[in-house]
SEKOL-378380 format. One line per 10 residues: number of its first residue (from 0); for each residue x, y, z of C-alpha. Coordinates in nm, 2 decimals, decimal comma. Layout:
<pts>
NUM) X:Y:Z ~ ...
</pts>
This chain:
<pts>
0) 9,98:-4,14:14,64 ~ 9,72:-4,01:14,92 ~ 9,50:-3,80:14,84 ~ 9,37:-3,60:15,16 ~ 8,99:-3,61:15,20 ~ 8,98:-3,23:15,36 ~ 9,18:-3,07:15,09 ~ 9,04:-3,27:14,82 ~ 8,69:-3,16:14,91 ~ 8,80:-2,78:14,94
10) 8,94:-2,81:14,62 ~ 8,57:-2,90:14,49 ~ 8,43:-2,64:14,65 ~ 8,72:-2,44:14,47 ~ 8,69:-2,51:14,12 ~ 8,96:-2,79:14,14 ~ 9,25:-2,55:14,23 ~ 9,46:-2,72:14,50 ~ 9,78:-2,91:14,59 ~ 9,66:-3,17:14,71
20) 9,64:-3,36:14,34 ~ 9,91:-3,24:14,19 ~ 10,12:-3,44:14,55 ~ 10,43:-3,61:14,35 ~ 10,41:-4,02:14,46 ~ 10,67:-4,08:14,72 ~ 10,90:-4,39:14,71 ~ 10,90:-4,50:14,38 ~ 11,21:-4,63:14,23 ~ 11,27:-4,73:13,89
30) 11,54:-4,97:13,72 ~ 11,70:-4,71:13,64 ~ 11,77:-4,58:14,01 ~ 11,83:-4,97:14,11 ~ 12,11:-4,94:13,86 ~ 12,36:-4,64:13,98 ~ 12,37:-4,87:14,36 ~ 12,53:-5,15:14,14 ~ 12,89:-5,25:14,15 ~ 13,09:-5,25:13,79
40) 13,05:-5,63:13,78 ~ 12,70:-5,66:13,85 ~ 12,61:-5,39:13,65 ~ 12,81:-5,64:13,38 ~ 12,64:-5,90:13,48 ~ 12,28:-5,75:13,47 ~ 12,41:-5,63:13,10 ~ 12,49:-5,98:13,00 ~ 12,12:-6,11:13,17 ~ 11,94:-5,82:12,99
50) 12,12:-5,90:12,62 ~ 12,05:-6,27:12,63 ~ 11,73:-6,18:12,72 ~ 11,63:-5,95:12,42 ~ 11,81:-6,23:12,19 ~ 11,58:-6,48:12,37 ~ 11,30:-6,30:12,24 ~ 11,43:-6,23:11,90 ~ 11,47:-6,63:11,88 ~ 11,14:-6,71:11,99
60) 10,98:-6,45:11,73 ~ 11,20:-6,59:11,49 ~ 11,05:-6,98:11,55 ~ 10,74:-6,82:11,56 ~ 10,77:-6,71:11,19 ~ 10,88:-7,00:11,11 ~ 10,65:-7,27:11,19 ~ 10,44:-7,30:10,90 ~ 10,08:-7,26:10,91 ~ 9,90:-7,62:11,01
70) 9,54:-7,55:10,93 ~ 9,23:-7,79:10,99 ~ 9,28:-8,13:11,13 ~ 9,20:-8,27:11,45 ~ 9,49:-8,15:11,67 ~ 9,62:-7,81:11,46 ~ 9,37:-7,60:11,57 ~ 9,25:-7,42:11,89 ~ 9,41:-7,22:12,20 ~ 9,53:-7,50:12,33
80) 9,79:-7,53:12,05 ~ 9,92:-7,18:12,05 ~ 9,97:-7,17:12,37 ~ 10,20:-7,49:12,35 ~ 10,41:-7,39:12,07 ~ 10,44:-7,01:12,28 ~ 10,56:-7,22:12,56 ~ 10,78:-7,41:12,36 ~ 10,93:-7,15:12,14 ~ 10,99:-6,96:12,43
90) 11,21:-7,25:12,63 ~ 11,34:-7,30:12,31 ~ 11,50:-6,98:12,28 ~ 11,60:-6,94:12,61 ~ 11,83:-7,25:12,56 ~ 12,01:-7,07:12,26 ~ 12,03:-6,75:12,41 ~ 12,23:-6,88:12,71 ~ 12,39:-7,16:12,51 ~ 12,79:-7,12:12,39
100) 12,66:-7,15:12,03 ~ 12,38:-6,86:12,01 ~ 12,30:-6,65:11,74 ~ 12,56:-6,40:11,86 ~ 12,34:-6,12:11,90 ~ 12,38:-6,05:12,28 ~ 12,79:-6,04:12,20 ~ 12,73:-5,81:11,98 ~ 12,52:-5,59:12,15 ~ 12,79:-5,64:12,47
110) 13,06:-5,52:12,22 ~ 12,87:-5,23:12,13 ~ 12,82:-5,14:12,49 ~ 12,45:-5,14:12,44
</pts>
């Protein structure tokens, strides 16, 4: 958004009472406008991306959980760690998501026309 110098110094002179702030940003698009230009099958196809996606997550909170809690010890502790098993959970789930034998939840959501 520009902000132009001129009016924005009247509008201190003025107590604050101009348009120049209240300007609305030009060219922003969201998703959602990115969406409506989309033929039937992408917009399928971005479905399907999005679904496996949110499964993908759900999976890789799931691992998450249930890794048991390694404390003390020469290698179980540290950044370093966490930010393996993050990786690794997260690959992890990404190869079930997209896999023929998933957990089922982006088929469902699909069916449901989430």
């Amino acid at each position: 958004m520009e902000i132009n110098p001129a009016m924005l110094s009247q509008a201190l002179l003025n107590g604050g009472q101009t348009a120049a702030l209240d300007a609305k940003p030009q060219g922003i698009q969201t998703n959602f406008d990115n969406n409506s230009l989309l033929s039937p099958e992408q917009q399928r196809t971005k479905a399907k991306e999005t679904a496996e996606d949110f499964e993908a997550m759900f999976v890789q909170l799931s691992l998450k959980e249930m890794r048991p809690k390694m404390e003390g010890g020469l290698f179980n502790d540290g950044l370093a760690q966490d930010v393996f098993y993050q990786f690794m959970d997260e690959a992890i789930a990404k190869e079930i998501s997209h896999s023929t034998n998933n957990f089922g939840i982006a088929d469902a959501m699909l069916r449901q026309g989430l």
